[in-house]
N, C-alpha and C positions, 0 to 999 in steps of 0.2 A: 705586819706592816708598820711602818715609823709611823711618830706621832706628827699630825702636819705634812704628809707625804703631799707632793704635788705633782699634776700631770699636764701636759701641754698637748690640749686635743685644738685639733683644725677641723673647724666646720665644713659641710661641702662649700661650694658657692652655689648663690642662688639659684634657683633652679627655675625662677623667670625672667633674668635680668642678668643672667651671669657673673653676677660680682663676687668676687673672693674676699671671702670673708676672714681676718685675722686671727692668728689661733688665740686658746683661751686658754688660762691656767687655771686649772681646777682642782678643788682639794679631791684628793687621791680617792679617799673614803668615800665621800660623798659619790662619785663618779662612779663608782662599784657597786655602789647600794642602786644608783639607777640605771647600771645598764642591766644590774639583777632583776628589774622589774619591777621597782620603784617608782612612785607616780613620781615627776621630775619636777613639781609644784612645792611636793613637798619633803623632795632632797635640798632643790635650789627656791629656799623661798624667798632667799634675799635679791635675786634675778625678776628681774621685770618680764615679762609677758612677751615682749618681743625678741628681749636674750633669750630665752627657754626655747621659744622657735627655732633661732637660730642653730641654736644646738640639736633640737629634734631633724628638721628638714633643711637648714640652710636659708630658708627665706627672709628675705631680707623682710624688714617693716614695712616701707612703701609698698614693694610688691606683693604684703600680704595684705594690706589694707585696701588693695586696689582687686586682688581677686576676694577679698571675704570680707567686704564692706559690714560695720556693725551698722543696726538698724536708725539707732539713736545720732550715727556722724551722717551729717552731709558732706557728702565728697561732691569736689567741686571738678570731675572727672567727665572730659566727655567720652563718647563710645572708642571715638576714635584713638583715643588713647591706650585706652586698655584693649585693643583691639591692636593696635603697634606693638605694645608691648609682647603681648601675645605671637602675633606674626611673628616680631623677632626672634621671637622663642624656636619658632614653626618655619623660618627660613634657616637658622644655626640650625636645626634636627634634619633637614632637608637637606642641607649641605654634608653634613655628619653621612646620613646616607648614603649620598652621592660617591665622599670621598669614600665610607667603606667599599660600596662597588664596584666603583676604580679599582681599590684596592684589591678585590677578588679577581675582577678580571684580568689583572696584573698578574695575579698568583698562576690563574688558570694560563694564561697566555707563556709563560712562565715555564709551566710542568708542559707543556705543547712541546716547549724547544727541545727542553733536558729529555723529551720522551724521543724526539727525532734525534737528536744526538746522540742518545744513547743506541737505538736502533741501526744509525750509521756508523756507530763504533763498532757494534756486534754483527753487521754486515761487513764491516772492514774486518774485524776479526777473522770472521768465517770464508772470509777472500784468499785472506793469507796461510788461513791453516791447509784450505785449498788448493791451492799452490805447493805450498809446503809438502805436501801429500803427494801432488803432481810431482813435483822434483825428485821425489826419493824412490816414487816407482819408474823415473827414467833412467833414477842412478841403481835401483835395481836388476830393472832390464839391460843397461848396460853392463854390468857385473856376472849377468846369467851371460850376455852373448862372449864377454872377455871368456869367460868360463868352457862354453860351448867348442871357442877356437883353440882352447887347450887341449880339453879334449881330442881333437879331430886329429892334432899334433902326435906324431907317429912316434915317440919314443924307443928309443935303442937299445936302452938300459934293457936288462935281463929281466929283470924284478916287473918291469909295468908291461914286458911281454908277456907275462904269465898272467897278468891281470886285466889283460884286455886294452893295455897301454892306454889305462886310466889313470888320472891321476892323482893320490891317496889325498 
């Protein structure tokens, strides 16, 4: 690897607040050493407490201070706050649901048609082959009766007297 390598990693977004988060440019090295399993305290020690988060999980500062208050800060938070925040969390995964089901039912409703479609192709097929069939046993039987009335035809020739004035 070069010396000074750099990588441009994108944090998720927060994961209760939704925010997108900016990507980061990271030294290469470093960034290796901690996705190898490296405590990231002491890959990134020049990173503040709330950058490192962000790298780990996405969350942003506020939203992390607001679900994992330290004992020593007073948060000047009422319930209802972190309780919005929250919901909104819990209305966006609600909706996220909703549309996936839509979307299934969609799919499902979907393979419904292509299954009747297909069914009344393969019924339309099997009409025609049908048919097809019909036709060529009337153009058979027509063929056997042409054939019959030849036969019955009394020929005078010498040759198809001796043969039963058949016709070869």
């Amino acid at each position: 690897m070069t010396r000074n390598a750099r990588i441009r990693f994108q944090p998720h977004s927060c994961v209760v607040c939704g925010k997108v988060h900016e990507p980061i440019i990271l030294d290469a090295e470093k960034y290796y050493r901690w996705e190898g399993g490296e405590s990231i305290q002491s890959v990134f020690p020049e990173m503040s407490p709330d950058e490192r988060e962000i790298l780990i999980s996405g969350t942003c500062p506020e939203c992390w201070n607001v679900l994992f208050p330290e004992e020593d800060e007073e948060v000047e938070l009422e319930d209802s706050d972190t309780d919005e925040i929250l919901t909104e969390e819990m209305q966006r995964d609600k909706i996220d649901r909703m549309n996936a089901a839509v979307e299934v039912e969609r799919a499902r409703e979907e393979y419904k048609w292509d299954q009747l479609e297909l069914k009344q192709r393969a019924e339309a097929v099997e009409a025609m082959e049908k048919e097809d069939e019909e036709r060529r046993l009337r153009e058979l039987e027509e063929w056997h009766e042409a054939v019959e009335e030849q036969n019955d035809f009394y020929c005078t020739y010498p040759l198809c007297q001796n043969f039963g004035n058949v016709f070869p």
